[in-house]
N, C-alpha and C positions, 0 to 999 in steps of 0.2 A: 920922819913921818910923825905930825905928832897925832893923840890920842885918836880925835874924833873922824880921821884918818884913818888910824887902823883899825876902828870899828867897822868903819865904810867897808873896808878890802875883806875884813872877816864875813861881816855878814854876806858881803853879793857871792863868798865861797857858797858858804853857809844854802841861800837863799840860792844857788847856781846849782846844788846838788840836788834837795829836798820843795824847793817851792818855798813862796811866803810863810803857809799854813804848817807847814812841815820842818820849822827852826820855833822851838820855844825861847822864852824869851830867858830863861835860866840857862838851857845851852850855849847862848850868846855871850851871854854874861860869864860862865866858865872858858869858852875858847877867847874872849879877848883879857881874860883874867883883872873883872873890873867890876868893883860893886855895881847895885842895882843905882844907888845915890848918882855912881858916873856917868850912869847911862843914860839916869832923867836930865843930868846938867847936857849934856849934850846933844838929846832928843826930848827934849820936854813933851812933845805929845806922840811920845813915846814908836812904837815900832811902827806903826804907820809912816811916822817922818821920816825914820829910819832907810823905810823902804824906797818912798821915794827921794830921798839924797842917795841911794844907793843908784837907782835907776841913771838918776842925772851924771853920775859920777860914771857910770859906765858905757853909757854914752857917749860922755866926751872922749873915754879913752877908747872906745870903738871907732870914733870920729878921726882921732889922732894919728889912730892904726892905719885906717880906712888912706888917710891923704898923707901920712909919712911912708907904706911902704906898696900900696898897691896902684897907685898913682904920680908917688911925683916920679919927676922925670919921665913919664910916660909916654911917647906921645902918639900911641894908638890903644883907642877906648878896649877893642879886643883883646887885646894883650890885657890891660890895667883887670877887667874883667875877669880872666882867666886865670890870671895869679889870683888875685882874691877866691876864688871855688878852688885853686891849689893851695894859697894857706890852709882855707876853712875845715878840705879833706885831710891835711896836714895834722892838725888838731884833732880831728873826730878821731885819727888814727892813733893819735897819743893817748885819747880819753882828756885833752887837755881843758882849761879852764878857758874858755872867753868869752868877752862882754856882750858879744849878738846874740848867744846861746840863751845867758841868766835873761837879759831885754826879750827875748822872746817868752821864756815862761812864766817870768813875772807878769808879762801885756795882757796871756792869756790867762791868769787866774785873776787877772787885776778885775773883769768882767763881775766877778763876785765877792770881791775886797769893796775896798770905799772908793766913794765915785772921785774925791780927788786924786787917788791912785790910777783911778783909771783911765782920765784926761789927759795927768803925766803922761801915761803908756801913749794914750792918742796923739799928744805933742811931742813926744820922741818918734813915734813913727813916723808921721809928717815931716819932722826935721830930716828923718833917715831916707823915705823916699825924696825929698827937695835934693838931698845931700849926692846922690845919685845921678840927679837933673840936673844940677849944677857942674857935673862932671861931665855928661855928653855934651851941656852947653860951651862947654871949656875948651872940648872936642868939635866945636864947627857947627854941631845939630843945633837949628832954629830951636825957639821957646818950646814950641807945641810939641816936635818930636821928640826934643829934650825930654817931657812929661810924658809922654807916651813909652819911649826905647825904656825912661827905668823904671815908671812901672811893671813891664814886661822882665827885664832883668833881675827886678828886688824879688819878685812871684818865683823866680824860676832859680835864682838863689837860696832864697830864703829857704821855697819850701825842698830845694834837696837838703840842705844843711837840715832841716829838721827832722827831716826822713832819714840820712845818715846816722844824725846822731840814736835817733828810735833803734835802728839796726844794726847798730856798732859797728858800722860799714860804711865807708868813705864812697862807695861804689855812686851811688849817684851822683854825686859833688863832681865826681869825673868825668862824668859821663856828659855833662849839659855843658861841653864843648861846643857841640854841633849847633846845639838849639840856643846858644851864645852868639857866635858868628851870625845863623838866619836873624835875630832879631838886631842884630848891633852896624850888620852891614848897610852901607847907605842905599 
């Protein structure tokens, strides 16, 4: 991994624990143990850019997640679904680190960062609901229901994952079996 790599992976810890607002840019600088000089060569405009390569960066590996293990070889959308809310609960029960987690609290303070942070967050979420739609269409479902089944899915994902995490309790993640199946069934 070189440097401006492992700046990436420290800060989205970093920025995965506390928020944007919430990692100085000195703390940053002591956990990747790298002058301020390295930091400018490699974010010239400084933590802003930061954050969003950070965004972009976990995304993709969210992305990678997403279609190396809740998906491939799948070949029923419920099933690919329901492991993915069994990782997710997986994780919220370790306290573990991952990339839909940090994308989600950075989207949401991004509201009040800079507005090129914020369109990041908008075109990451666009990509992640298409990302979704591309996978029931993979699964058989026309365009439109495509768009429709993972809106409904990303909503009902998402917001238990956020509400687990809030709780230190996977219990929800779990529990959106049911209301999985009613929206996922043809």
């Amino acid at each position: 991994m070189n440097k401006k790599e492992m700046i990436i992976q420290h800060a989205a810890y970093l920025f995965s624990e506390r928020g944007y607002y919430g990692v100085g840019l000195t703390e940053l600088l002591k956990v990747c143990e790298i002058p301020k000089g390295s930091f400018y060569y490699y974010f010239p405009d400084g933590k802003i850019q930061l954050i969003k390569e950070v965004l972009d960066a976990s995304y993709i590996q969210m992305k990678t997640g997403i279609e190396n293990s809740h998906f491939k070889n799948e070949t029923n959308p419920l099933k690919a679904f329901e492991n993915m809310a069994d990782f997710l609960a997986a994780n919220v029960e370790k306290r573990s680190y991952f990339s839909s987690l940090l994308l989600t609290m950075i989207s949401i303070e991004s509201v009040y960062l800079d507005e090129d942070v914020n369109q990041t967050c908008k075109h990451i979420y666009d990509e992640w609901q298409a990302l979704y739609a591309q996978k029931f269409f993979d699964f058989g479902y026309s365009k439109e229901e495509s768009y429709e089944k993972a809106q409904a899915v990303f909503a009902l994902i998402h917001g238990s994952m956020i509400s687990s995490w809030i709780k230190k309790d996977s219990s929800d993640l779990k529990m959106i079996k049911k209301s999985l199946a009613r929206i996922i069934e043809k």
